[in-house]
Structure formats: structure tokens, C-alpha cells
C-alpha positions as CSV (number, residue, x, y, z in Angstrom):
1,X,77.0,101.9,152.5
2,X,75.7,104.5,155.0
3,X,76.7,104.0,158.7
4,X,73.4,103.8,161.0
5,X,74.5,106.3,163.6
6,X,72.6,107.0,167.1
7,X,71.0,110.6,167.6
8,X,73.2,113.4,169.4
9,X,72.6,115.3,172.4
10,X,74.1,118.1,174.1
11,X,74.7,118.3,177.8
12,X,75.9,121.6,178.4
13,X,77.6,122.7,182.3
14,X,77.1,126.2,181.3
15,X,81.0,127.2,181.8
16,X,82.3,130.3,183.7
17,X,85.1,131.5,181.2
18,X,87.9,133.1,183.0
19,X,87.6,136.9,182.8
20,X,83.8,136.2,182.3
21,X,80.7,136.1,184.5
22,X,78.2,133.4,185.6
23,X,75.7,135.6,183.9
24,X,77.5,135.4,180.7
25,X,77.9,131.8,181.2
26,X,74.2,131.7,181.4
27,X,73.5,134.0,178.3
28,X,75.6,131.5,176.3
29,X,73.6,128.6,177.1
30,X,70.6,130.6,175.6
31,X,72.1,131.2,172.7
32,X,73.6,128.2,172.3
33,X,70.5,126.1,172.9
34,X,68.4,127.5,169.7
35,X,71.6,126.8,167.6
36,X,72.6,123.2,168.1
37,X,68.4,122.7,167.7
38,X,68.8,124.4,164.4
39,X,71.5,121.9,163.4
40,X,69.6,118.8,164.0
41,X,70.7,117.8,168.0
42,X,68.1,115.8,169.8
43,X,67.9,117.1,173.5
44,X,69.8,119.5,175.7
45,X,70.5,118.8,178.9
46,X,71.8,121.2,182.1
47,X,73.8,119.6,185.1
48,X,73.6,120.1,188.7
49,X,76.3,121.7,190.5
50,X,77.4,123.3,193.2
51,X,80.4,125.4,194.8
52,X,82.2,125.2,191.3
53,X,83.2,128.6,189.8
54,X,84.0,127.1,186.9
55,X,79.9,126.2,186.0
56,X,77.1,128.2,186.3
57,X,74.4,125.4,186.0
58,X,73.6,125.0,189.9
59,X,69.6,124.9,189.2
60,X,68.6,123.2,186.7
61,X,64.7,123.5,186.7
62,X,65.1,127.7,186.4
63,X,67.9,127.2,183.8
64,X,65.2,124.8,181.8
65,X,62.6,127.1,181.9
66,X,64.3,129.7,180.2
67,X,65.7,127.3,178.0
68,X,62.4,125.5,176.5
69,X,61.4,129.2,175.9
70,X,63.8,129.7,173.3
71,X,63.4,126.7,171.8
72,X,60.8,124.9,169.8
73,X,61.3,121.2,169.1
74,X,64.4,119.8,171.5
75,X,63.9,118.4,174.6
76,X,65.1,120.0,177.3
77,X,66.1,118.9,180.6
78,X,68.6,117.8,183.9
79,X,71.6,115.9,183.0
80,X,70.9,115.4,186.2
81,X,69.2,116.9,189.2
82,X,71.0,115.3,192.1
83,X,67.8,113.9,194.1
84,X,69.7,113.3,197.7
85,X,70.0,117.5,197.4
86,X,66.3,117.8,196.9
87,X,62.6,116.9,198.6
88,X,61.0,114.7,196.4
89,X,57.8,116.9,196.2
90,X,59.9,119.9,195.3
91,X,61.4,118.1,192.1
92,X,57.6,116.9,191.3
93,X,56.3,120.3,191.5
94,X,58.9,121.8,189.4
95,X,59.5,119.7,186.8
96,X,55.9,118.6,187.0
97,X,55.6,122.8,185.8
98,X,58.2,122.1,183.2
99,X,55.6,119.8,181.8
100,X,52.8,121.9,181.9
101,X,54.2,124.6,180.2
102,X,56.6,123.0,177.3
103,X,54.4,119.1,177.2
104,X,56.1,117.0,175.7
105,X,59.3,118.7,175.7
106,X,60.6,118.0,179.2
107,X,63.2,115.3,180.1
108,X,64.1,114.5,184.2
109,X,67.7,112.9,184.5
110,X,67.9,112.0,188.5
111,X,71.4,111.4,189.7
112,X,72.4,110.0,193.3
113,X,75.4,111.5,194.1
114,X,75.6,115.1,195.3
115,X,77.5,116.8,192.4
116,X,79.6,118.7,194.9
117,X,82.1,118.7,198.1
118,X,80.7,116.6,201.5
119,X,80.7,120.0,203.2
120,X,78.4,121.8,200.7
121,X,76.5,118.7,200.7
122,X,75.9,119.4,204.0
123,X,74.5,122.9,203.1
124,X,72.1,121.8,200.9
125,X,70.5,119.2,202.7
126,X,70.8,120.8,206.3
127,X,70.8,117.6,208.0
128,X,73.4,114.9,208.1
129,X,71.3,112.1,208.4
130,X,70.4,112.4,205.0
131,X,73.7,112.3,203.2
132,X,74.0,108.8,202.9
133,X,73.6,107.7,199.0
134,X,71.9,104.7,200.5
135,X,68.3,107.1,200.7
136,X,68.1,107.5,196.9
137,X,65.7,104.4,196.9
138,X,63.0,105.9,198.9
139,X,63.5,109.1,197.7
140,X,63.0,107.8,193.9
141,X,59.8,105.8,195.5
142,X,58.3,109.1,196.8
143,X,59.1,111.6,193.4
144,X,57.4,108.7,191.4
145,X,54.6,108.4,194.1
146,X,54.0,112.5,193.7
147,X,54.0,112.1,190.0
148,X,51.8,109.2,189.8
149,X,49.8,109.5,193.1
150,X,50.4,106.0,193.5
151,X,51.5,105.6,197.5
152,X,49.7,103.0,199.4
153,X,47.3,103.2,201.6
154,X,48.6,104.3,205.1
155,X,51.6,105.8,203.5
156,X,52.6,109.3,205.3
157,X,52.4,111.4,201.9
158,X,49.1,109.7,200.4
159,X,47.3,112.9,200.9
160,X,49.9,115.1,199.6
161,X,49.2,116.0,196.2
162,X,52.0,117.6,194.0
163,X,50.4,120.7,192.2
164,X,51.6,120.6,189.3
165,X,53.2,117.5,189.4
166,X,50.3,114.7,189.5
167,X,49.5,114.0,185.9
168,X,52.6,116.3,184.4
169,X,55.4,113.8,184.8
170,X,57.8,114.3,182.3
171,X,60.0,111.8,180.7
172,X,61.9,110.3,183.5
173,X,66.1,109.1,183.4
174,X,68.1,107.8,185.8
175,X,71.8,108.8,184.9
176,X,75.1,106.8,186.9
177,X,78.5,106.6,186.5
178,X,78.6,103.2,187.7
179,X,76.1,100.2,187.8
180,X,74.1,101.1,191.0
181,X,72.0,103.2,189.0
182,X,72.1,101.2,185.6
183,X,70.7,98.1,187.9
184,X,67.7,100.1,188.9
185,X,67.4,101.5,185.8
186,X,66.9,98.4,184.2
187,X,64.6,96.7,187.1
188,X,62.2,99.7,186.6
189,X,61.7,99.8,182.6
190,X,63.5,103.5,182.5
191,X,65.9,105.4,180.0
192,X,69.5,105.2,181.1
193,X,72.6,107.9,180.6
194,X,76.2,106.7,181.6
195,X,79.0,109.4,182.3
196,X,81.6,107.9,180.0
197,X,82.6,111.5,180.0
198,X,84.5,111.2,183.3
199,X,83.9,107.4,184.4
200,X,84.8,105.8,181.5
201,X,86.3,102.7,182.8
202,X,82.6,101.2,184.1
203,X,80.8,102.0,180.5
204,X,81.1,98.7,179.1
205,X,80.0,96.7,182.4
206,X,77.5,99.1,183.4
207,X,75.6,98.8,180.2
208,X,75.4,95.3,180.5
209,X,74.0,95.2,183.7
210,X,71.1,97.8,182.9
211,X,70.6,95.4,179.6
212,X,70.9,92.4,181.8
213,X,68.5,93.6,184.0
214,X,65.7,95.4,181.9
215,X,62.2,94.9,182.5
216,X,59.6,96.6,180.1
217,X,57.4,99.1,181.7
218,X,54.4,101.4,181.1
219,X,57.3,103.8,180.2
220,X,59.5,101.5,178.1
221,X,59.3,98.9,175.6
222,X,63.0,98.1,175.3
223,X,66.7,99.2,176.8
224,X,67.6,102.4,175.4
225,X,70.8,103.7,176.6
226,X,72.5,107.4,176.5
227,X,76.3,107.7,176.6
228,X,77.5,111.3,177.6
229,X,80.9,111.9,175.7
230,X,83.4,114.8,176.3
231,X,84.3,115.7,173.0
232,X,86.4,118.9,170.9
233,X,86.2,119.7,167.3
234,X,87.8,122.1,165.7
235,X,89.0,122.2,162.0
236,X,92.9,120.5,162.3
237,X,93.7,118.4,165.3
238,X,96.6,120.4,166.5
239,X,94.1,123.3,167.4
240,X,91.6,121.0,169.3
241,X,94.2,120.0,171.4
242,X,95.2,123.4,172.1
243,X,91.6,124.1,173.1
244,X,91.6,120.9,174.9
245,X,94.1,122.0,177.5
246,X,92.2,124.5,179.6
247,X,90.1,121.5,180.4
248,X,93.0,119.9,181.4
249,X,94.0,122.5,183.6
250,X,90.9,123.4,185.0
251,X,90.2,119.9,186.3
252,X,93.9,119.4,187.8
253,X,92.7,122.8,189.9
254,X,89.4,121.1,190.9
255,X,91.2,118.1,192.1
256,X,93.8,120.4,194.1
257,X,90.6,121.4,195.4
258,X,91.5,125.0,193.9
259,X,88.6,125.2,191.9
260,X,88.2,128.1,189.7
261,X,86.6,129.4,186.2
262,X,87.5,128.2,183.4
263,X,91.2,129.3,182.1
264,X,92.1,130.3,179.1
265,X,93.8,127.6,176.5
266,X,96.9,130.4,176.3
267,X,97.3,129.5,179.6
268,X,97.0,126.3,179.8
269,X,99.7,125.7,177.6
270,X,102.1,127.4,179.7
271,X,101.5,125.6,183.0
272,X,104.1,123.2,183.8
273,X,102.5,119.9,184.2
274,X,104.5,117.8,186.9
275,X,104.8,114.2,185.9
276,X,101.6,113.1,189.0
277,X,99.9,116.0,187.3
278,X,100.0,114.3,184.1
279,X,98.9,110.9,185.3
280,X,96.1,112.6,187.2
281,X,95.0,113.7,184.0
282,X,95.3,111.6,181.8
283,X,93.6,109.2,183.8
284,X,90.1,111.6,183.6
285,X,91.0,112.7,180.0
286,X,92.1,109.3,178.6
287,X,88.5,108.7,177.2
288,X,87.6,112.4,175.8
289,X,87.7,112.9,172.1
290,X,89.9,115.3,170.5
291,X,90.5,116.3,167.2
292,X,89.1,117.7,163.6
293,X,86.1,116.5,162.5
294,X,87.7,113.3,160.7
295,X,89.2,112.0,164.2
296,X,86.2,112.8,165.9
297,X,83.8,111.2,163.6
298,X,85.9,108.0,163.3
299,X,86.4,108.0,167.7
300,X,82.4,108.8,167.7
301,X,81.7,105.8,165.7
302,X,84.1,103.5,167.5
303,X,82.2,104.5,170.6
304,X,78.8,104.1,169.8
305,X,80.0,100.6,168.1
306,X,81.6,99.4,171.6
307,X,78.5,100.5,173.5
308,X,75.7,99.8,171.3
309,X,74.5,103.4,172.5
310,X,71.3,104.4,171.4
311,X,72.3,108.2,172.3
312,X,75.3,110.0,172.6
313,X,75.3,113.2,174.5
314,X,78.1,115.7,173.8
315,X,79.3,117.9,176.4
316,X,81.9,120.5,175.2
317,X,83.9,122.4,177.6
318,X,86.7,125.1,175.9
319,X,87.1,128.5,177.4
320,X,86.3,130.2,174.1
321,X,82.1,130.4,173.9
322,X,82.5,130.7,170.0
323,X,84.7,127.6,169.9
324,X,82.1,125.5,171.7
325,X,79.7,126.7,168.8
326,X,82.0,125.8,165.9
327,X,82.7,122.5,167.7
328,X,78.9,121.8,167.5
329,X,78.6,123.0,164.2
330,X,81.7,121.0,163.1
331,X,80.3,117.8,164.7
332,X,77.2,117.9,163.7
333,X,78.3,118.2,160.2
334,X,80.5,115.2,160.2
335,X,78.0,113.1,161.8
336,X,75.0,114.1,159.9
337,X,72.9,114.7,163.2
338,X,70.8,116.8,161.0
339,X,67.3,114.3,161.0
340,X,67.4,112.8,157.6
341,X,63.7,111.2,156.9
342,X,63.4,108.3,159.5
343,X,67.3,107.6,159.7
344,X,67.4,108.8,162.7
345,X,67.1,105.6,165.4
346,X,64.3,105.5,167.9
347,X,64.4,107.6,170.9
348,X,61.9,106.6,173.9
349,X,60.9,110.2,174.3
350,X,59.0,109.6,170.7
351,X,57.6,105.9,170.4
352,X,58.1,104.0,173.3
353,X,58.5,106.4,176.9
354,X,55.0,107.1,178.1
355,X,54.2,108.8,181.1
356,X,52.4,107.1,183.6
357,X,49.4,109.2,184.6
358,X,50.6,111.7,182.1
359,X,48.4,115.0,181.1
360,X,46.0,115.0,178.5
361,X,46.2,118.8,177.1
């Protein structure tokens, strides 16, 4: 009896291998995209960063653009933008673009937390008032308002029109790694993606709570949930774990607050681990998936089992760029992400998301 699996996504941080450059980092992505779409993946998604050597992906509505034009079919989009970092108008005008130029094809992940240090923070968003987390609701209020050009009357912005934007928006997420966002989620009828990839511990009850508290919406019919797995593949598990280590090493630097491009797997294995070191991280690698394509297929089904996911989005992170490939290649393979004539479970972006004011061309 064949197992009903949920459709697979990539999210890729477009890595900056060590002895590499963020412009190679970049020209892997493209040639990366048009492959995993040729092997059946549903949507790729780039994540906002910022003061990381280690990932190239600091702006993700330039990286999409170039993206979507070497694609045809997969969605492409922000795994997340990080809204607090942003004007409202500016994300409606640029991803409202997005939509213009590639409708259809153009997925908006908003995150709430600033995907970087408190002092860059500070350089992004020039003024300190705004770094409180506790402005995402407004700021969420106003990026729908510009999409929809919906604010009430008397409202500061109700003139403001978002060119593109009004009448472009594209399929809108909210992403968390927690249940803040899975609560709002929920209340407002939207598409939810949970980082199980490094907050693994709040997957199960974040889930519920975005179940708990869905509302259908113009946008959605139903709860339809994303989970964003870390996950290596190569062909025996002794060599995925090898490849697995320069993950390990790269996040003990970032945590040391010695962050740094990627390192090589070589190297990795010859850094001495202290016993904290371990603990550290093991406590952010305990949940990623490691192994040849039989451990990773039967760990990938035990996950989207425990979750109920309707989605999971794979994120790969090895030093070698022709390793991520083969992990890919080996994973969609085992998984059979290749659509197979209506196997394939619903995704909101085809049946049930609609657009609220959306375009007409």
C-alpha cells in the first residue's frame, strides 16, 4: 500500500562555502533552483539575513526575481522577509512586482523576528523605537492594507496607493518558530510554515494552536501547514554525517558569535568539540535528519506523521555545492516528490489561497 506523502519544498540560505564568494553562493542558488524544479519540488524559498558570512540571502525580493526567471512552474518566494526590518509599503511594492511579472508564481513568507544581531537590527531599522517585536501587528495591518487598499476611512495611509502592489498580492505566509505567529496565522485564515529546522521543541504545540485557532478566509478554506526540516542525504549514512559536520561547526562559531562561511566537512572533523560544545549542539542539531536515502525517507515519514504537515520544506546546508545537489536528487528520489497524477496532496497556492483583490491578467 502506497504511503500518501505531503509535497516537498526547498528553502535554500544560499551558503557562502569557505574559500568561496557570496557571488558564487548566489550563482549556485540559480543553478540549483531549475534543478530541484526539474525533479518534482513544489516551491523554493530564500531567507532573510543579515551580518552572516556564512549566507548570501540578505534580500530576498532581488534574489526572487532572478530566481522566477530561471524557472518555469515552482513557486518562488521569502522563507521569510523579516517585516519589523522593512516599511510595509516597500514589501507591497516589491513583491507586489514579483506578482506582476511571474503571476501566479510568487509566495510572501513574513517573519517577526529580525533574522540577525540587536545591533544590526538597529542598522536596518535606524530607529530604536521600532525594534520591539510587539509592532509586527500593525505592521502586518498596513502590508495587507497596501495590498488590498482596504484602510479605513481617516486612516493616515488611505491615500497611499502601492504601485504595484494594490491588486498584485501574492500568496501570503506567516512563518514562526513559536505560537505567536501560528495564533495569528490561524485567526486570519493564512498558510503557516514552522522552523522545526532549528526550533524543534514548539512544532507539535505550535501546530495545534494555529489548528486550534483557524478561521477560514477569502484566502483559505482550511489549515494547511509547512514544516521546514534540516535534512542530508547522501548515499551511506557514514558520509552524510561527515557532510553533516561543517553544519555543526559553523553553528558552534555563530553562537561564539564568530560567525563565518561555511567550513569545510574536512575540517570539521578535526575540531575538538569540548563536552558544552557538544551539548550546545546537539541541542540545535538533535532534530535534523541525517543519513542515506533509507534513514531519511523513514525520519521524513515519521515527521510528517507526528505533524500532520501538509508541506515539508527541505533546507540543506553542506559545504560542498555538488553535495547539496545529490542530496536533493537523492531525496527526491526516495520520496517520490516527482508529481505523480493527482497524488500529490493539496497545496493552497493551487485550490484553496486566493488573493484578495488579486490581478486579473
Amino acid at each position: 500500500m502506497a504511503i500518501s506523502r505531503p509535497i516537498f519544498s526547498v528553502l535554500d540560505l544560499a551558503p557562502v562555502a569557505e574559500g568561496s564568494t557570496p557571488r558564487d553562493a548566489l550563482r549556485n542558488s540559480l543553478e540549483l533552483a531549475p534543478r530541484v524544479e526539474a525533479l518534482g519540488y513544489h516551491r523554493y524559498w530564500v531567507a532573510e539575513h543579515h551580518n552572516m558570512p556564512g549566507i548570501a540571502s540578505s534580500s530576498p525580493a532581488v534574489l526572487i526575481a532572478h530566481l522566477a526567471d530561471v524557472t518555469s512552474t515552482m513557486r518562488i518566494g521569502s522563507g521569510g522577509v523579516m517585516l519589523p526590518n522593512h516599511a510595509p509599503l516597500v514589501v507591497a511594492e516589491q513583491f507586489g512586482m514579483l506578482e506582476a511579472l511571474h503571476p501566479g508564481r510568487i509566495d510572501l513568507g513574513i517573519g517577526r523576528a529580525p533574522g540577525t544581531d540587536p545591533v544590526t537590527a538597529r542598522a536596518l531599522r535606524r530607529d530604536a523605537m521600532q525594534l520591539s517585536a510587539d509592532e509586527f501587528p500593525r505592521e502586518l495591518g498596513e502590508l495587507l492594507g497596501f495590498f488590498g487598499g482596504s484602510f479605513p476611512d481617516g486612516h493616515p495611509y488611505q491615500r497611499v496607493n502601492a504601485v504595484p502592489g494594490r491588486g498584485y498580492q501574492p500568496a501570503l505566509w506567516l512563518l514562526g518558530s513559536s505560537d505567536y505567529s501560528a495564533q495569528v496565522a490561524g485567526l486570519l485564515g493564512l498558510p503557516f510554515s514552522f522552523a522545526h529546522h532549528f526550533a524543534a521543541r514548539n512544532t507539535l504545540p505550535a501546530l495545534a494552536v494555529y489548528r486550534e485557532n483557524f478561521r477560514p478566509s477569502p484566502e483559505l478554506a482550511a489549515p494547511y501547514a509547512m514544516v521546514a526540516a534540516a535534512v542530508i542525504c547522501a548515499p551511506t549514512d557514514a558520509e552524510a554525517r561527515f557532510l553533516a559536520g561543517s553544519s555543526r561547526l559553523s553553528f558552534l562559531r555563530l553562537r561564539s558569535g564568530r560567525p563565518a562561511p561555511f567550513p569545510t566537512p574536512e575540517e570539521a572533523a578535526e575540531y575538538q568539540f569540548t563536552p558544552s560544545e557538544r551539548e550546545v549542539v546537539h541541542a540545535w542539531t538533535g532534530s535534523h535528519i541525517v543519513g542515506s536515502p533509507e534513514t531519511v525517507r523513514d525520519q521524513l515519514d515519521e515527521l510528517a506523521a507526528t505533524t500532520g504537515a501538509d508541506e515539508l520544506m527541505i533546507t540543506t546546508m553542506v559545504h560542498s555545492h555538488a553535495a547539496r545537489v545529490r542530496s536533493y536528487e537523492l531525496i527526491a528520489d526516495v520520496m517520490e516528490a516527482r508529481p505523480r497524477n493527482g497524488n500529490r496532496v493539496r497545496s493552497p497556492d493551487r485550490h484553496d489561497l486566493r488573493s484578495t483583490g488579486s490581478h486579473t491578467d
